[in-house]
C-alpha positions in Angstrom: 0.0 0.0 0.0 1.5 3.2 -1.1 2.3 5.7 2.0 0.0 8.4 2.4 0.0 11.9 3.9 -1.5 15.2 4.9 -0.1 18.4 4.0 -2.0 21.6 5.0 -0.6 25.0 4.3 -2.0 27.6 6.7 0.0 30.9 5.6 4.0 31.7 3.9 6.4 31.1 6.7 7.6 33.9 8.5 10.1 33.9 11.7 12.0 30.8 12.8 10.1 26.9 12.4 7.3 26.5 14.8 6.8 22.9 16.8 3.8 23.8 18.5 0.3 25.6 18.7 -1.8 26.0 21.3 -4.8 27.3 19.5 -4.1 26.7 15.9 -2.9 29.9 14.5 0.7 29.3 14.4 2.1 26.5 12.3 2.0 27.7 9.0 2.9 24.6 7.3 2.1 20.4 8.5 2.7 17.4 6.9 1.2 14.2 8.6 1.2 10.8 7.8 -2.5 9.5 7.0 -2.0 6.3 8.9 -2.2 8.1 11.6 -5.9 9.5 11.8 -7.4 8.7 15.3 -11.1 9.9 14.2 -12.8 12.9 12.4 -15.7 14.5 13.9 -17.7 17.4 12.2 -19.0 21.2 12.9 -21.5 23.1 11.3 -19.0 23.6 8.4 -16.0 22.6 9.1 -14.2 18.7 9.7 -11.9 18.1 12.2 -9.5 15.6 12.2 -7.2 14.1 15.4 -4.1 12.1 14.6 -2.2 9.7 17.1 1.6 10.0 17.7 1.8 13.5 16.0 2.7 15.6 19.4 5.7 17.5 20.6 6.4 14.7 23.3 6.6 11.0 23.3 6.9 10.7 27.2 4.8 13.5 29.8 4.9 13.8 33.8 1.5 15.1 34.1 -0.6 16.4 37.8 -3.6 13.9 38.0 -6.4 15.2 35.9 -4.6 16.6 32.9 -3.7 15.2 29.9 -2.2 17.0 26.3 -4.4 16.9 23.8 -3.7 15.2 20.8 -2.7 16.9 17.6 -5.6 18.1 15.5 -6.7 20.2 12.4 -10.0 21.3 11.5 -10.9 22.7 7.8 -13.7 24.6 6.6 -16.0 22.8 4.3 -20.2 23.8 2.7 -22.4 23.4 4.9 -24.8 20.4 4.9 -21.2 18.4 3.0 -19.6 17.6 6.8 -20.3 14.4 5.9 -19.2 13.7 2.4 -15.3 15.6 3.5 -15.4 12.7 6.1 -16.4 10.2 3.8 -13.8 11.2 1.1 -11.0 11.3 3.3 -11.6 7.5 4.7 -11.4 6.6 0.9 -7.8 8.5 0.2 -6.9 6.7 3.8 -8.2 3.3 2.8 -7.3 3.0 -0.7 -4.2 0.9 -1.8 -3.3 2.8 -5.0 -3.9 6.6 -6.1 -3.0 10.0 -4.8 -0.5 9.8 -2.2 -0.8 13.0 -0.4 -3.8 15.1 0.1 -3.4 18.8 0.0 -5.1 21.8 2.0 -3.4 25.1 0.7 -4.8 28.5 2.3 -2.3 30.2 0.5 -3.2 28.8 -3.1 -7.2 28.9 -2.3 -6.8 25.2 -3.1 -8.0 21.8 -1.9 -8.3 18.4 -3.3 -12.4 18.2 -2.9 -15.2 21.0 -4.3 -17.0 21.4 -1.2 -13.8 21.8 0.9 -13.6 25.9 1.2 -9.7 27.0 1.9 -10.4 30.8 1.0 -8.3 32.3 4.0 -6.1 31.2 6.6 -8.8 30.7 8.9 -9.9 27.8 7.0 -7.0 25.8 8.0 -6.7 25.4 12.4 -3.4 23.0 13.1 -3.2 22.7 17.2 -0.2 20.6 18.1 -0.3 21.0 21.9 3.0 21.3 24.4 0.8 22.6 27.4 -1.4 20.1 29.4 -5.0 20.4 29.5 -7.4 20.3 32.4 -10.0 17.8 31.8 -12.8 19.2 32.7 -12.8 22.7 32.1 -10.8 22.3 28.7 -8.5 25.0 30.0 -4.6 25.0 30.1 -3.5 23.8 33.4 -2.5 25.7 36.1 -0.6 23.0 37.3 -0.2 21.5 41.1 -2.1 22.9 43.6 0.2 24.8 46.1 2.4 26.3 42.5 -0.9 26.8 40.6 -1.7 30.6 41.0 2.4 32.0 41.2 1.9 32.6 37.2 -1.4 34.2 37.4 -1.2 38.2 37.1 -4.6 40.0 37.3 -6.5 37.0 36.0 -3.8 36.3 33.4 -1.8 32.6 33.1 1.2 33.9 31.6 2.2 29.7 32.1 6.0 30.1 33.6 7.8 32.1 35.4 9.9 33.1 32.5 7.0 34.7 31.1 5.6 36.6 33.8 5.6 40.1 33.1 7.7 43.1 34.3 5.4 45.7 33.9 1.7 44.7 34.3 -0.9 47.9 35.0 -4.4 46.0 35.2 -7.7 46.5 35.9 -7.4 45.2 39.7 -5.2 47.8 41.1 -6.7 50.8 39.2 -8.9 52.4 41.9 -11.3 55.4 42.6 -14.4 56.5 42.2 -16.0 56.9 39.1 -14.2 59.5 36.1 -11.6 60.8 39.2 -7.7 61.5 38.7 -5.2 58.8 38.7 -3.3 59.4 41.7 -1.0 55.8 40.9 -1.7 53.4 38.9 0.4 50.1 40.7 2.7 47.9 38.7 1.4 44.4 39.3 4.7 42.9 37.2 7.9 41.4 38.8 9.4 45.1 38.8 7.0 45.9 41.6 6.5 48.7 42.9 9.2 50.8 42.0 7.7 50.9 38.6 4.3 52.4 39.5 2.4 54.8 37.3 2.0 58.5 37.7 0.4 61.4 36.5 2.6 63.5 34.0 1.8 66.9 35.9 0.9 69.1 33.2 -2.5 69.9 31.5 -5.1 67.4 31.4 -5.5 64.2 33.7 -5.9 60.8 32.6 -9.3 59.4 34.7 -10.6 56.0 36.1 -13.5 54.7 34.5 -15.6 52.4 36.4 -18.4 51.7 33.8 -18.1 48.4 32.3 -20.1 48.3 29.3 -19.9 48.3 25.5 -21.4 51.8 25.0 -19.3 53.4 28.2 -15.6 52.2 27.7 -16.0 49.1 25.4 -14.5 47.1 28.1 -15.4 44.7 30.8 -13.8 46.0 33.6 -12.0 49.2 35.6 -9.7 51.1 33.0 -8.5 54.2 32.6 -9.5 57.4 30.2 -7.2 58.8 27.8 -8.0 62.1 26.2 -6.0 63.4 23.7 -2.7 65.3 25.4 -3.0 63.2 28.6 -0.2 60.4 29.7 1.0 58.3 32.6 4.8 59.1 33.6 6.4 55.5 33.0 9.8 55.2 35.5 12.5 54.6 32.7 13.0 51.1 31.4 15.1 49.7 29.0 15.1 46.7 27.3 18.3 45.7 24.6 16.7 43.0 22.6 13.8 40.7 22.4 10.7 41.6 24.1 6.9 41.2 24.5 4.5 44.1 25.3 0.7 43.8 25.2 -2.3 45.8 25.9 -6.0 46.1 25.5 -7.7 49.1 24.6 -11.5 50.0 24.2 -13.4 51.8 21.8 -16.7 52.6 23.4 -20.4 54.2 21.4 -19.9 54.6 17.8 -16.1 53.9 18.0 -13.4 56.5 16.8 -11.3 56.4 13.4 -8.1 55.5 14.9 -5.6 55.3 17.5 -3.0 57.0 17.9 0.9 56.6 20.1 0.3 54.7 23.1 3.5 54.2 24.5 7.2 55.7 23.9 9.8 57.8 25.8 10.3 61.4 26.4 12.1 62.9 23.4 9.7 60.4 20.7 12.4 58.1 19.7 10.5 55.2 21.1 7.3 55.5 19.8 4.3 52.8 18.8 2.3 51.4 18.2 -0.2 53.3 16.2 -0.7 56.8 13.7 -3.5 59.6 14.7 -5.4 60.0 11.8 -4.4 56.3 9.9 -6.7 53.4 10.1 -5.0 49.7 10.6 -1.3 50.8 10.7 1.3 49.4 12.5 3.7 51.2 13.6 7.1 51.7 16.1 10.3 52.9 16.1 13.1 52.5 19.7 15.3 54.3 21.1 18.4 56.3 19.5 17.1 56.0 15.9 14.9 59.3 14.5 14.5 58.4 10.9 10.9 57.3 9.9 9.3 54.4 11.9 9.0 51.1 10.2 4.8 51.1 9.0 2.8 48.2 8.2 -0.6 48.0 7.1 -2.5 45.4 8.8 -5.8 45.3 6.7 -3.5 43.0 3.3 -2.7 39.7 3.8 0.8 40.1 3.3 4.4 38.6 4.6 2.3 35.6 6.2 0.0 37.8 8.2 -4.1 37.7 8.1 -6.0 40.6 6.8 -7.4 42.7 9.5 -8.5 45.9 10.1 -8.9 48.4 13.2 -10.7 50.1 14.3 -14.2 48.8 13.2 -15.7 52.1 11.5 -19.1 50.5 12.2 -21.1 53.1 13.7 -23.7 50.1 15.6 -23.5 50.3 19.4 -25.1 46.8 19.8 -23.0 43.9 21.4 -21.8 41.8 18.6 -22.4 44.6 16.0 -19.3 45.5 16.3 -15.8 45.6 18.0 -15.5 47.3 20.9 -11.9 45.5 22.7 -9.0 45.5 21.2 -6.3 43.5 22.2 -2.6 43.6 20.7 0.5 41.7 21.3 4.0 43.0 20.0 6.8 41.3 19.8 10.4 41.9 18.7 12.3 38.4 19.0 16.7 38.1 19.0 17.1 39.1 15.5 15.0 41.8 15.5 12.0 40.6 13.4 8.7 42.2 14.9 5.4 40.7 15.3 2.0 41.9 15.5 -0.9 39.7 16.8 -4.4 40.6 17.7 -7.5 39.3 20.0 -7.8 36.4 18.1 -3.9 35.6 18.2 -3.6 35.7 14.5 -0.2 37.4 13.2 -2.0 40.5 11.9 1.6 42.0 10.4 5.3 40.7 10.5 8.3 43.2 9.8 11.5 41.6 8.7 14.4 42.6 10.9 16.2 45.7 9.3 19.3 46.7 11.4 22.3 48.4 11.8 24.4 45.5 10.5 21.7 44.6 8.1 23.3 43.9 4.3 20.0 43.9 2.3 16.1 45.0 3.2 13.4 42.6 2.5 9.9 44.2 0.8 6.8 42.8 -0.5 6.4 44.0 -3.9 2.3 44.0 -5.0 1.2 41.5 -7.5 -2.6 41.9 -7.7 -5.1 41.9 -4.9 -3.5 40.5 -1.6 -0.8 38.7 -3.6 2.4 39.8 -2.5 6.0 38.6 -3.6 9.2 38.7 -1.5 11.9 40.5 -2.8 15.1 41.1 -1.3 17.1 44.8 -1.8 20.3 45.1 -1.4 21.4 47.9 0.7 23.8 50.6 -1.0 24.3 53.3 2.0 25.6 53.3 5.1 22.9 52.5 7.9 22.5 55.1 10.2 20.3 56.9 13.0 18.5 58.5 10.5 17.6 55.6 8.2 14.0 54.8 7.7 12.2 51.6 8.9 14.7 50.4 11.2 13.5 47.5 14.1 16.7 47.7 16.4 17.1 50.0 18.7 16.7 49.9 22.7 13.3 50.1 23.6 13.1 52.8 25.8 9.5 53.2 27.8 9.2 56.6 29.9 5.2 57.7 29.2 2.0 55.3 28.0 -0.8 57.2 26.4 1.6 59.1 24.4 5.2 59.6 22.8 7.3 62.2 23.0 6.1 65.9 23.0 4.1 66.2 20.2 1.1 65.3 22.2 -2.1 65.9 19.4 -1.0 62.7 18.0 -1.3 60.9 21.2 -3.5 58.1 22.3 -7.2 58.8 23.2 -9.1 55.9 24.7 -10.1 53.6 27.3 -7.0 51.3 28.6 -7.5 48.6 31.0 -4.4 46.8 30.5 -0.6 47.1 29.7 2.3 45.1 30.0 5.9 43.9 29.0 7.7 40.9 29.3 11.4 41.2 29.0 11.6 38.4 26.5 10.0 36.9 23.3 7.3 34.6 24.6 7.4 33.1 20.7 4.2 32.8 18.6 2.1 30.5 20.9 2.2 31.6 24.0 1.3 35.3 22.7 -1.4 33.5 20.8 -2.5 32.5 23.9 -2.0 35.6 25.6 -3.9 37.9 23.7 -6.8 35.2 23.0 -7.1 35.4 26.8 -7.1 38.9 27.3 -9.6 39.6 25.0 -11.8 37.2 27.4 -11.1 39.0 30.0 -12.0 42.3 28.9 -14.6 42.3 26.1 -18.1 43.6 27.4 -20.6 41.6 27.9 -23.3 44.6 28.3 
């Protein structure tokens, strides 16, 4: 019997080769052996499949009640046709002759069957698993009872102690009445409180809000009001290399057209992560450099990255008409590529690393509608301070609700949450992270 095999293609590879995936978003590419189907159940369109022996481990040391779940993919298919993918796929499997591997492609629009829709990459889910599982509340483990809660900040399993944030300003230690000044805003991370917020001093204050509804702050819980020209003094940090930051932001009644710097030091050399006035750009520059920030437009599909756009310029206040949380996780891994993903834990942008020892600049020249093609430049002047699009640089964090002096362009908004890890947590676990924000903070009223 000729071998058979699975290959799905979620997205282009970007970054370094991913083992793992805790919620299906981050290997772009799987190949596995067909043999090796367990069973394949079915969703109002869309087939899953879950394959034995196809995990990151072959042995696990696991606290009574959890278990890793096994590696699975799900596709999109019509609706009403669960049933014929299913069937279709125990003939490829059971067959002794014919095609010898059966192809998903997201990238190509492209499967082997008709009623098997691969339109986008969120037709394709791929969950290889390294985290156990509780059993019964089909939620990551928290692990042994007297460790279980030392990685939880503010409602947040950031899984390790490795991971665990520096700076964390969340929702539980923001307190005051209703629309009063800030007085501090505590640091819940591991750099305590010696990294507590403050109020800047000058014009405007930034306010609690203790409304928790859609059509108030677009969040779930305490955060704090931005208005345009107010910001938090941030004591000075510095981090060289790789790093994780995330936040989530709300965008109450009939939404706003953008967003604008959240977060950057006092001169505006740091700066990110968004442009006053620009609808779904990405964009950040660190520390020492003041030629133009590196810019990415989230709402193409290109480099790898889904197509997604923010904010939602639908005007309907009604839960589920719109979005009203926005989470974002950035990260900048060793050699300097940086990362965007959003509530959902998709990559929503990727910017190829472009440094002071870099020897040629990668770009994505258009081909037709979301069809982009690599192309490497290579680079004919010396790199300097003042060279465009740069990602090194120190990131340098003095102020959050704005960047340097230029204050019109700052951010105006709800905030209930803000952090940074002083590492890359990789693609998985900031996934994870910003999946589980987003439960935490979207409204439910």
């Amino acid at each position: 019997m000729t071998k058979k095999f699975f290959l799905f293609r979620r997205s282009e590879p970007v970054g370094s080769t991913k083992r793992f995936s805790e919620n299906g978003v981050d290997i772009p590419i799987l190949g596995v052996p067909a043999d090796q189907i367990a069973f394949m159940t079915a969703g109002r369109g869309e087939v899953n499949i879950t394959f034995n022996g196809a995990g990151m481990y072959e042995e696990n040391e696991l606290f009574v009640g959890d278990s890793i779940e096994k590696t699975n993919v799900t596709i999109s298919c019509r609706e009403g046709e669960e049933l014929d993918v299913i069937e279709k796929i125990m003939t490829f499997v059971s067959k002794p002759d014919g095609r010898s591997i059966m192809k998903f492609d997201a990238v190509e629009n492209r499967a082997v069957f008709d009623n098997v829709t691969i339109s986008s990459v969120s037709a394709i889910s791929a969950k290889i698993k390294s985290q156990p599982t509780e059993r019964v509340s089909q939620k990551i483990s928290q692990g042994d009872p007297a460790n279980r809660f030392r990685n939880i900040v503010g409602g947040i399993n950031f899984g390790s102690r490795d991971n665990k944030p520096f700076l964390d300003y969340n929702h539980e230690l923001l307190t005051g009445s209703d629309e009063s000044t800030i007085t501090v805003w505590r640091n819940s991370g591991t750099g305590s409180s010696a990294y507590n917020l403050a109020q800047h001093g000058d014009g405007g204050n930034v306010t609690v809000e203790t409304d928790t509804t859609a059509a108030t702050t677009g969040l779930n819980k305490t955060c704090a009001q931005f208005a345009v020209g107010t910001f938090l003094n941030i004591p000075d940090i510095t981090i060289e290399d790789d790093y994780t930051i995330y936040f989530a932001i709300g965008d109450p009644g009939e939404g706003t057209e953008s967003f604008g710097q959240l977060f950057g030091d006092d001169t505006g050399e740091t700066l990110g992560f968004s442009s006053e006035g620009y609808n779904s750009l990405f964009t950040m520059r660190h520390d020492g450099l003041d030629g133009r920030p590196f810019e990415q437009n989230t709402n193409t599909s290109e480099s790898g990255s889904i197509k997604y756009s923010f904010p939602d310029k639908s005007r309907n206040t009604e839960i589920g008409g719109r979005q009203f949380c926005y989470v974002f996780v950035i990260r900048r891994d060793k050699n300097f590529n940086v990362y965007l993903h959003n509530h959902e834990g998709e990559l929503i942008a990727f910017i190829p690393a472009f440094t002071e020892k870099s020897i040629s600049k990668i770009k994505s020249i258009s081909k037709g509608k979301d069809i982009y093609e690599k192309k490497s430049t290579t680079v004919t002047s010396k790199i300097t301070a003042s060279t465009s699009d740069r990602t090194d640089g120190n990131l340098l964090l003095q102020r959050l609700g704005t960047a340097g002096t230029n204050t019109t362009t700052s951010f105006a908004g709800t905030l209930a949450r803000f952090g940074v890890i002083k590492r890359d947590i990789g693609d998985s676990n900031a996934s994870q992270l910003a999946k589980d924000l987003y439960e935490l903070y979207k409204p439910i009223s």
